[in-house]
Backbone bond lengths (Angstrom), bond angles and torsions (degrees), N, CA, C in turn:
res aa  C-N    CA-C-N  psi(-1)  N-CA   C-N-CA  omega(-1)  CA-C   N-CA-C  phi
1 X - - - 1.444 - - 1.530 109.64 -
2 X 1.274 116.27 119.82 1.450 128.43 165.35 1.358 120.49 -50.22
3 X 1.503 129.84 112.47 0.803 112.35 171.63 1.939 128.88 -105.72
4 X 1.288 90.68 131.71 1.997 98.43 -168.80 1.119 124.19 -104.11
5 X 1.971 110.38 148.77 1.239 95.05 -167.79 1.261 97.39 -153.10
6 X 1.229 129.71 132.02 1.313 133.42 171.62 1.694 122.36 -95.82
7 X 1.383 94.80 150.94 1.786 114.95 -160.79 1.971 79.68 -118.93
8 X 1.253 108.14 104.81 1.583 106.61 163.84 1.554 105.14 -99.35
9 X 1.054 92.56 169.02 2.050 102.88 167.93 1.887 100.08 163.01
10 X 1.454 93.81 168.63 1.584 92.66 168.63 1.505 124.78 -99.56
11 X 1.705 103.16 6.73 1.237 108.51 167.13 1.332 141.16 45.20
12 X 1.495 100.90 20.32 1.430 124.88 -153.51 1.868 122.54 -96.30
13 X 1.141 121.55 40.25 1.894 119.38 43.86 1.570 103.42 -111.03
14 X 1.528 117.01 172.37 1.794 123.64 165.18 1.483 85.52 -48.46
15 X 1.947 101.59 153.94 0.911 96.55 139.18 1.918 115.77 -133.91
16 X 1.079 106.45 -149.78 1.770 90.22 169.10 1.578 147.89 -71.59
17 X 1.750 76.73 -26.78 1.551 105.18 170.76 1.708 101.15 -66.07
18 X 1.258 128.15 -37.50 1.333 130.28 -167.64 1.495 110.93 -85.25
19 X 1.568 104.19 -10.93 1.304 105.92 178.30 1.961 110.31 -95.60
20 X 1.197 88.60 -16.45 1.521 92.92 -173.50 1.627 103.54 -71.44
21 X 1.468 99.79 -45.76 1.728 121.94 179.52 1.875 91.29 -44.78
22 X 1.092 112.43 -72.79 1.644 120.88 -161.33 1.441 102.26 -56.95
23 X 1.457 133.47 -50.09 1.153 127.51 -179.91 1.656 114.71 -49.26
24 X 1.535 107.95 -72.86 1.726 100.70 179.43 1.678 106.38 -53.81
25 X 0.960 109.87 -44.84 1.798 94.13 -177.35 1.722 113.16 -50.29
26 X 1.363 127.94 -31.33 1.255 124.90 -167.64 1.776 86.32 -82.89
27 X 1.906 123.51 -37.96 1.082 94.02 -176.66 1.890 124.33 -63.66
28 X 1.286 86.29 -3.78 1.781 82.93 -168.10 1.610 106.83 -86.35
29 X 1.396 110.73 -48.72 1.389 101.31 -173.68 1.791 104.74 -107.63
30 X 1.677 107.60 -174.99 1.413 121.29 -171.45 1.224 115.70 -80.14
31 X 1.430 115.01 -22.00 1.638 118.43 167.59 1.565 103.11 -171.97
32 X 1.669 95.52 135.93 1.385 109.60 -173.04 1.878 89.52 -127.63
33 X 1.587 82.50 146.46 1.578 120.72 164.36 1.118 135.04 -60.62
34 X 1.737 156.83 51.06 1.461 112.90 -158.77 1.588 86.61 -99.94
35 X 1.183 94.77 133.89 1.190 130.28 -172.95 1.838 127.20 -129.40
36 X 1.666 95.93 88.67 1.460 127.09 175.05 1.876 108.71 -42.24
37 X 1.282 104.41 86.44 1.696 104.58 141.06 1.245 157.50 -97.96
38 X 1.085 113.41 147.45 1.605 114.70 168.67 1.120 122.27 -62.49
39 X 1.674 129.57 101.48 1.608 127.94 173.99 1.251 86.54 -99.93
40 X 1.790 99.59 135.27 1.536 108.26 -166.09 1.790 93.41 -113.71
41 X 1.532 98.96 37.83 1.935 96.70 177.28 1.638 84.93 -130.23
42 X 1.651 136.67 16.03 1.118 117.35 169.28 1.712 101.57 -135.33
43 X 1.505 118.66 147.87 1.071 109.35 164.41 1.628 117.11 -94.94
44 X 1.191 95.44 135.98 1.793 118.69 -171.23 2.217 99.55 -63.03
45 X 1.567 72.51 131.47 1.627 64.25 149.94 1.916 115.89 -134.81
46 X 0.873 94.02 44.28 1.612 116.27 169.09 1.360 116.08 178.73
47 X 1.709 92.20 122.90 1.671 105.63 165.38 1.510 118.31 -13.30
48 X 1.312 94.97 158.72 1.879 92.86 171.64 1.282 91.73 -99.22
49 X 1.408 167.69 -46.26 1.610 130.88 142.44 0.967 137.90 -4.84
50 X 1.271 123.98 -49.04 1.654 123.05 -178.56 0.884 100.89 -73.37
51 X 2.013 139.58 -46.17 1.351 131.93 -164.64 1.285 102.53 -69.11
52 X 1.968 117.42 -37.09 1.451 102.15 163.94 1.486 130.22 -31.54
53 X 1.232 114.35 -74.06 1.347 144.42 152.62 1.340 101.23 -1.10
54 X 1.203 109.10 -96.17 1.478 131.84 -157.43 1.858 96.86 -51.81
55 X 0.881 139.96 -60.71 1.476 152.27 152.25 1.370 111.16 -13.34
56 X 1.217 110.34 -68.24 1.780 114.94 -177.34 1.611 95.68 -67.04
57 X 1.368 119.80 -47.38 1.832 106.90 174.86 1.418 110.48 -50.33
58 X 1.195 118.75 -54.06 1.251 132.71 -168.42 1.514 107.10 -44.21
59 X 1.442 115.29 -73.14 1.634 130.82 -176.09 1.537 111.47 -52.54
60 X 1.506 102.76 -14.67 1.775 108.06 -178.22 1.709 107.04 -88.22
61 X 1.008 113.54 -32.57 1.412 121.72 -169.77 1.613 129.15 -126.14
62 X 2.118 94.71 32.87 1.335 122.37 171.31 1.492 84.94 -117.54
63 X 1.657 106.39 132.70 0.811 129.96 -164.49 2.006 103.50 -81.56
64 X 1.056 126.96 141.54 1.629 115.62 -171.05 1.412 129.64 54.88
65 X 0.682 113.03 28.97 1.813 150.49 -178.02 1.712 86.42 -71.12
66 X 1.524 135.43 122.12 1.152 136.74 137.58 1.406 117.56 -29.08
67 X 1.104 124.00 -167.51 1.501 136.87 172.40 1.321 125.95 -134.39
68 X 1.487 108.41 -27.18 1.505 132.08 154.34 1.493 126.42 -46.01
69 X 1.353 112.98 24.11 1.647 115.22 -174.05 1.570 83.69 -114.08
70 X 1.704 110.69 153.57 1.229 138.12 143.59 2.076 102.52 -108.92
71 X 1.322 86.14 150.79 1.762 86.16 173.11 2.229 95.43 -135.42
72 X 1.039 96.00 124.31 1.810 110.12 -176.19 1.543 94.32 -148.11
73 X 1.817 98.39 168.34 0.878 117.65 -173.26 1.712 119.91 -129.97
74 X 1.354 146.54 148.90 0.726 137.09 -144.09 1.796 112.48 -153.70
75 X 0.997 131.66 104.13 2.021 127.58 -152.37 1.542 97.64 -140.28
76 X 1.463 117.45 -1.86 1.403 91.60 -179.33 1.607 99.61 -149.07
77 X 1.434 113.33 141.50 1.522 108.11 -148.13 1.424 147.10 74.80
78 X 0.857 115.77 163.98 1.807 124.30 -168.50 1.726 91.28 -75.11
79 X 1.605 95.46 143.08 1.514 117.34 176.65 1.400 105.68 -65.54
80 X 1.506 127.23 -45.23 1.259 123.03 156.12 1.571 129.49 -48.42
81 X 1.122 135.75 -5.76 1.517 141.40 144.47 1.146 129.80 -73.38
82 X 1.769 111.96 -20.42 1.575 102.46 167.59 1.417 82.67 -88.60
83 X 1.311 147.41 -50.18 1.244 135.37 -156.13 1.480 113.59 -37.41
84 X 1.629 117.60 -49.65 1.155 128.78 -167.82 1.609 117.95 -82.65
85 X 1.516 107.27 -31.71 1.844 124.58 170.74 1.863 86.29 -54.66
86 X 0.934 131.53 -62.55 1.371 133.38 -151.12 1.368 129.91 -72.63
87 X 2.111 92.49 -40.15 1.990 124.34 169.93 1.196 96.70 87.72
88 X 1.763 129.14 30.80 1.340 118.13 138.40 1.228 119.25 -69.94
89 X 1.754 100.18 128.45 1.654 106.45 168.73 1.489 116.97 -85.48
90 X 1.707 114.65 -12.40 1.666 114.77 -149.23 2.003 83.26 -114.14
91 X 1.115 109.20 161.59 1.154 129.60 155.98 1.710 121.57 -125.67
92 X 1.315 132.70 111.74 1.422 132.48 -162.36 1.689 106.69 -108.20
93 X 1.489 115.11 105.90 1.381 101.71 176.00 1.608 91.01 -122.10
94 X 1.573 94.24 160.44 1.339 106.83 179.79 2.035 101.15 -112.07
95 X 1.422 89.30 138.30 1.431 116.49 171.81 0.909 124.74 -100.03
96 X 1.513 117.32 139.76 1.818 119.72 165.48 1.272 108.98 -99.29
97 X 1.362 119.92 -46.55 1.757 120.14 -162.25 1.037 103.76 -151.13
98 X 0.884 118.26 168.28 1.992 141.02 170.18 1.225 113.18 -40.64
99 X 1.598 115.41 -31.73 1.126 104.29 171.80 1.574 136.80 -69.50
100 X 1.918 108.44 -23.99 0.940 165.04 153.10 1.970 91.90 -25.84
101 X 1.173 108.26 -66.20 0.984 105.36 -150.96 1.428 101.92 -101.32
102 X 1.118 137.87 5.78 1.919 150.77 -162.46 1.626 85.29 -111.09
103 X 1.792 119.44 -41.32 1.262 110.58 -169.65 1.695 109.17 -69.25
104 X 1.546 105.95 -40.90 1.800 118.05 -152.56 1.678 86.35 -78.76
105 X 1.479 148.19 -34.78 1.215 135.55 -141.19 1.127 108.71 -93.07
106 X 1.832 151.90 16.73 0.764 133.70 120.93 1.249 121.81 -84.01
107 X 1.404 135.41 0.60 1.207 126.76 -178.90 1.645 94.02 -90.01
108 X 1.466 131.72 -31.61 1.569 130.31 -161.85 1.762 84.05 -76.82
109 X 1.437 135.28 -39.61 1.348 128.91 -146.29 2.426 78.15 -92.53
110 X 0.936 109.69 -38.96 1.548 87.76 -168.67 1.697 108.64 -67.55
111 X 1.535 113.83 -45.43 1.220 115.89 -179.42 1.894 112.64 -48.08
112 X 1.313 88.66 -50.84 1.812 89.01 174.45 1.315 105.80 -57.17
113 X 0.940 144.81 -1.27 1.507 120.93 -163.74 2.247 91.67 -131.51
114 X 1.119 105.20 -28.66 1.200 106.07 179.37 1.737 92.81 -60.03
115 X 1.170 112.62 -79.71 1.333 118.71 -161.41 1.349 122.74 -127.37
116 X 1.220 106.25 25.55 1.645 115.09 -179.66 1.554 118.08 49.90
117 X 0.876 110.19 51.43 1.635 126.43 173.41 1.956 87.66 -102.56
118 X 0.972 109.26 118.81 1.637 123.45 133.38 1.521 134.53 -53.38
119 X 1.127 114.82 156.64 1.704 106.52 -178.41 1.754 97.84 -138.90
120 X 1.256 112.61 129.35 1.633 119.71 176.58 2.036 101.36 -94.16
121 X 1.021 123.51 135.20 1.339 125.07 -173.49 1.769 89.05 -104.34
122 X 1.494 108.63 122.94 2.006 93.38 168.74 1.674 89.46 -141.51
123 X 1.387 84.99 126.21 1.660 113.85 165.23 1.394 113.36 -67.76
124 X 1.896 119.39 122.09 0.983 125.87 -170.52 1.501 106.97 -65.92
125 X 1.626 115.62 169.41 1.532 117.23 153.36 1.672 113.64 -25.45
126 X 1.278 119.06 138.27 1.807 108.07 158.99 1.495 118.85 -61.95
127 X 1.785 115.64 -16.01 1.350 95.39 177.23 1.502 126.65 -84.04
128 X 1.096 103.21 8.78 1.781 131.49 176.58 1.443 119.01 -122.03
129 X 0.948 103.62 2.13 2.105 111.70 -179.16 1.407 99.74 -61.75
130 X 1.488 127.47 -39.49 1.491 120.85 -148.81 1.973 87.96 -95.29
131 X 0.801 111.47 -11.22 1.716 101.75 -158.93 1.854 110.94 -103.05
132 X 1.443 107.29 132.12 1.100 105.58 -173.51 1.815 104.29 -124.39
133 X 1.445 111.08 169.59 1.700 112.61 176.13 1.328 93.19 -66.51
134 X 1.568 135.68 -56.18 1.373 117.26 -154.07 1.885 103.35 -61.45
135 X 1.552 114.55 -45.77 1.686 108.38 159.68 1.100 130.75 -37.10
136 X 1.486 119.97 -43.90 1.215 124.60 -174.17 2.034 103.56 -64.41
137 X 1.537 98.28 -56.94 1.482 93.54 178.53 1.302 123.71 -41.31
138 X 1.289 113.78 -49.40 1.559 134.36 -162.59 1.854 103.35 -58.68
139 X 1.220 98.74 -49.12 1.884 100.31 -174.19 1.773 88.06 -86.41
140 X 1.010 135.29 -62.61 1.820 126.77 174.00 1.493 109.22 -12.30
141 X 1.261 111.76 -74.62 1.593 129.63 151.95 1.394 134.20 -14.85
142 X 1.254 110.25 -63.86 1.354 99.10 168.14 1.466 105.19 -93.85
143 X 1.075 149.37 32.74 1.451 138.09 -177.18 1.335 133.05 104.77
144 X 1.198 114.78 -15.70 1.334 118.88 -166.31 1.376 122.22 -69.13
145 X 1.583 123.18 -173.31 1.753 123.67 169.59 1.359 102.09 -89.79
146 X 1.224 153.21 127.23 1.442 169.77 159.63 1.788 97.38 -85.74
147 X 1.173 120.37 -29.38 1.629 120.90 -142.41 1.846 101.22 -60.11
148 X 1.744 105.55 -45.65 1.594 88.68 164.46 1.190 131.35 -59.67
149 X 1.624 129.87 -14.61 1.410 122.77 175.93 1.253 129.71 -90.67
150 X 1.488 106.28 -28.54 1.619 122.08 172.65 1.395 123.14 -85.41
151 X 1.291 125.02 155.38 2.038 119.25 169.75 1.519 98.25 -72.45
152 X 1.528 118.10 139.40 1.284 127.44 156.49 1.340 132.78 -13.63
153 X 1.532 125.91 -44.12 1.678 114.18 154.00 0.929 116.53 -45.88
154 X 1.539 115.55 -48.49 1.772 118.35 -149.17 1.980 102.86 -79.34
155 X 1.220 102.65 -31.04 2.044 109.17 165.62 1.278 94.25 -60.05
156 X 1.501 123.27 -89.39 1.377 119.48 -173.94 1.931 120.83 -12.70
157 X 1.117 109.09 -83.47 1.197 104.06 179.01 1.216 134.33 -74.68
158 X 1.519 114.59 -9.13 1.688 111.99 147.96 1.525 114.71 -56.40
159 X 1.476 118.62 -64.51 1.559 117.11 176.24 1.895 119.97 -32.28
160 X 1.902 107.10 -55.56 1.043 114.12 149.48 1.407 130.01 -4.27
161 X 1.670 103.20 -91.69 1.287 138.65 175.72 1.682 101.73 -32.27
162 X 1.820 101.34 -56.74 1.707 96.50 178.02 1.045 130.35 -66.21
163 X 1.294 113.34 -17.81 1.519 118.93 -179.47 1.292 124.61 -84.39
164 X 1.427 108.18 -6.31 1.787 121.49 -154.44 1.685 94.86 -92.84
């Protein structure tokens, strides 16, 4: 029996820390999820296509990248319904801080109880602990270099984006 596990977030954009998260998770189990949502308490600043997009570039042109990833997207219904369409039991989010984890623990205690999905909490690299997508946007935004925090698609087409 395969065991599956999905990496949700809104990914809005990946960043490295999220890639580090997705990599060991694919090393742990037989097939992992990252799986693009809609958090309807943030406004997006990219389609959930493009983050598709940008993701599948991303996982192609990280170097040692498993192969065991699917990347989909998901906007209507409980995260625990793709979990179960799919026969993931695990849910994998990555944490920075305490705060991190005060936010996810009623959502890890409802999902368990909705449908018995589990949730694994994995702390990124420390050289990515401090950095988040809404950070990343914020300096993207006004101008800044993002390129150490993001995978190479996701620089590329921010710079893009600035130039357009």
């Amino acid at each position: 029996m395969n065991k599956i596990a999905v990496v949700p977030g809104s990914f809005d954009p990946i960043t490295l820390g999220h890639l580090d998260v997705i990599r060991r998770s694919a090393e742990l189990f037989d097939e992992v999820h990252v799986l693009v949502v809609h958090n309807p308490s943030k406004a997006a600043m990219l389609p959930i296509a493009e983050r598709v997009n940008l993701i599948k570039k991303s996982l192609v042109e990280t170097p040692g990248m498993p192969d065991n990833i699917i990347v989909a997207s998901w906007s209507v219904g409980l995260l625990v319904d793709y979990c179960t369409e799919v026969g993931a039991s695990v849910l994998v989010k990555g944490i920075r801080s305490q705060i991190d984890v005060a936010y996810e623990t009623p959502m890890v205690l409802m999902n368990r109880s909705l449908a018995g999905v589990e949730t694994i909490f994995m702390l990124p690299d420390p050289g990515h602990a401090h950095v988040s997508s809404t950070l990343v946007r914020q300096v993207a935004e006004l101008g800044g270099d993002v390129s150490g925090y993001v995978p190479a698609p996701v620089s590329r087409f921010l710079e893009k984006a600035r130039l357009a």
